[in-house]
C-alpha positions in Angstrom: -17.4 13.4 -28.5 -15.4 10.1 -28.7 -11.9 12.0 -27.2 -14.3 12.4 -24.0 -15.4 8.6 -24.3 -11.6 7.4 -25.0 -10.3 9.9 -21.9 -13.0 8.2 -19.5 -11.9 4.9 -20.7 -8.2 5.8 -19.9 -9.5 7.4 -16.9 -11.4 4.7 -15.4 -8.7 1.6 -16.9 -5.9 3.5 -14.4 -8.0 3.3 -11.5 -8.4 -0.2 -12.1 -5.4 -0.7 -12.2 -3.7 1.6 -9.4 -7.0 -0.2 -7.2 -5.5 -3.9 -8.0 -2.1 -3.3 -7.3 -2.7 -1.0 -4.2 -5.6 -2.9 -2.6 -7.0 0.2 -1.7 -10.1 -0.7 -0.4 -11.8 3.1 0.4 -14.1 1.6 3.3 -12.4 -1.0 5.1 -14.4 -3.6 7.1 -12.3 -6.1 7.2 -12.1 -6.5 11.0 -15.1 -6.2 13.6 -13.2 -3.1 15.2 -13.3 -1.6 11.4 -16.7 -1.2 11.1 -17.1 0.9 14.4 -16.1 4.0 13.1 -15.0 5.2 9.3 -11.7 3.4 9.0 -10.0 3.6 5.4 -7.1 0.7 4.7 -4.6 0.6 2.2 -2.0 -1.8 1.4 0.5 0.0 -0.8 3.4 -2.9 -1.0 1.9 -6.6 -0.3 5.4 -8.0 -1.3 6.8 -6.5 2.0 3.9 -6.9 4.6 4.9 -10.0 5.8 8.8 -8.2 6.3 7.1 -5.1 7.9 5.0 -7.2 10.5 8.4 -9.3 11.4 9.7 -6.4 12.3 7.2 -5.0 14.6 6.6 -8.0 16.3 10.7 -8.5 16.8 10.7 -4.9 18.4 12.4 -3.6 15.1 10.5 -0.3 14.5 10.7 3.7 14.8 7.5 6.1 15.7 7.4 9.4 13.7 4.9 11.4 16.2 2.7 14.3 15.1 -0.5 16.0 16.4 -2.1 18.4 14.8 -4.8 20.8 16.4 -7.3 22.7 15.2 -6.8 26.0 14.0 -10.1 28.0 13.4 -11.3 26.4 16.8 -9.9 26.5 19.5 -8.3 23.0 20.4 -10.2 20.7 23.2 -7.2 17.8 22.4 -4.4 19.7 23.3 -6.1 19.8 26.8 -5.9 16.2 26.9 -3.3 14.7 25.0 0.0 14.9 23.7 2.8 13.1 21.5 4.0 11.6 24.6 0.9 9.8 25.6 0.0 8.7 22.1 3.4 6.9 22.1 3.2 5.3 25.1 -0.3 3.7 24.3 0.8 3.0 21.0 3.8 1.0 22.6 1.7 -0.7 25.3 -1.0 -1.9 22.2 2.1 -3.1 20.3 3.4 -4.8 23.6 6.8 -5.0 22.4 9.8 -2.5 23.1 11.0 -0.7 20.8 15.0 -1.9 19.6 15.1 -0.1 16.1 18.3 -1.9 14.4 19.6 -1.5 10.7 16.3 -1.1 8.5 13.3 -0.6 10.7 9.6 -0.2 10.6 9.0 3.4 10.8 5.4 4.3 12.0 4.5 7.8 10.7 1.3 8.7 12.9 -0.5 11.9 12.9 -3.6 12.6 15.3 -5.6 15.0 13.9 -8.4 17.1 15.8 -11.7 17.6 13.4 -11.4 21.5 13.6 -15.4 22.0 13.2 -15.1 25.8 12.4 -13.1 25.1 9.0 -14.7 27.2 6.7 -14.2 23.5 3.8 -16.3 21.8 6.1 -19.4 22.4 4.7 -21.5 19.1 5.5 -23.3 18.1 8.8 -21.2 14.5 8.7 -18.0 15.7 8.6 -18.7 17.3 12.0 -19.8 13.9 13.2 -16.1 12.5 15.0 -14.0 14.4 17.1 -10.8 13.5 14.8 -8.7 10.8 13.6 -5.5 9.2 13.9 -3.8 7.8 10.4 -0.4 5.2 11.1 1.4 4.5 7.7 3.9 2.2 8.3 7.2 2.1 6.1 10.0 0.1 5.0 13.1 1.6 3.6 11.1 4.8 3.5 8.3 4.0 1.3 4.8 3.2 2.8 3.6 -0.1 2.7 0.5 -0.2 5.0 -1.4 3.0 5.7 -4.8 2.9 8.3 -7.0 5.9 9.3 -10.0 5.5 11.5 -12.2 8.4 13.6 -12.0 8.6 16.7 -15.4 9.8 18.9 -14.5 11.3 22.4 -13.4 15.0 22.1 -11.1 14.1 24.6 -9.8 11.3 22.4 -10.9 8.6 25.5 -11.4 5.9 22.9 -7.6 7.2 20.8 -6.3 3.8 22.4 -8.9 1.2 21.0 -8.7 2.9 17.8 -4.7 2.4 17.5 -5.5 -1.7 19.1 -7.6 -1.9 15.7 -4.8 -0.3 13.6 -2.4 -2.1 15.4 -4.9 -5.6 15.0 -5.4 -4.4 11.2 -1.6 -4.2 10.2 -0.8 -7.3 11.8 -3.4 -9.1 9.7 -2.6 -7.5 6.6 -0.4 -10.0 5.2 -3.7 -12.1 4.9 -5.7 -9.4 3.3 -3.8 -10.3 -0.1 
């Protein structure tokens, strides 16, 4: 009985602790745009936000591109949208070019299409959004700012204010701590 009780306690202590110093906060609402749709925040390295955002805004960063269709539907997005247009809003929202030197800010984003006919969706809400785009950004390869929100529109028409509230989110992370 009490090796049950002492593993919950060791459970429960190192989510405590991996909570604190991620600041993974599940639900984020820290902006308006965050409470739109189900957005999930993490902030991963708080010591390097402030680097990671001087970056960005100096035109220092990378995209790692990525879509990824459904597969036991057939896909609506890839009708409508493709690596290349995601980059380009996501470089209009950031509003500066692109001029990755030594060390940039990569963003890793994926787009992913809610495939409605997977056979582990098994609630009504998780056919609710059409998908959802998740940006992690990273310094010297490790992730210090990760962001996922739904996005509605099947034909991901609302993709673009989604990636102005990641975009808005990351650069206002370094007041998050």
């Amino acid at each position: 009985m009490f090796k049950y009780f002492y593993g919950f306690i060791i459970v429960l202590f190192a989510y405590v602790i991996y909570s604190s110093v991620t600041k993974d906060d599940p639900k984020s609402s820290r902006l308006v745009c965050q409470k739109e749709v189900t957005t999930f925040e993490t902030i991963r390295k708080p010591e390097q936000v402030s680097d990671a955002i001087k970056a960005l805004k100096s035109g220092n960063y990378k995209l790692e591109s990525e879509i990824r269709f459904s597969k036991f539907m057939k896909s609506q997005l890839g009708n409508y949208l493709s690596v290349e247009d995601v980059d380009k809003m996501l470089k209009e929202v950031i509003g500066v070019v692109a001029n990755p030197s030594d060390n940039p800010l990569i963003i890793d984003y994926s787009v992913y299409e809610n495939d409605k006919k997977d056979p582990g969706k098994k609630t009504k809400k998780s056919k609710l959004y059409a998908g959802y785009i998740y940006l992690d950004f990273k310094m010297d390869k490790k992730s210090v700012y990760g962001i996922q929100l739904d996005y509605k529109d099947l034909q991901a028409k609302d993709l673009k204010k989604r990636i102005e509230c990641a975009i808005k989110s990351f650069l206002s992370a370094d007041q998050a701590n």
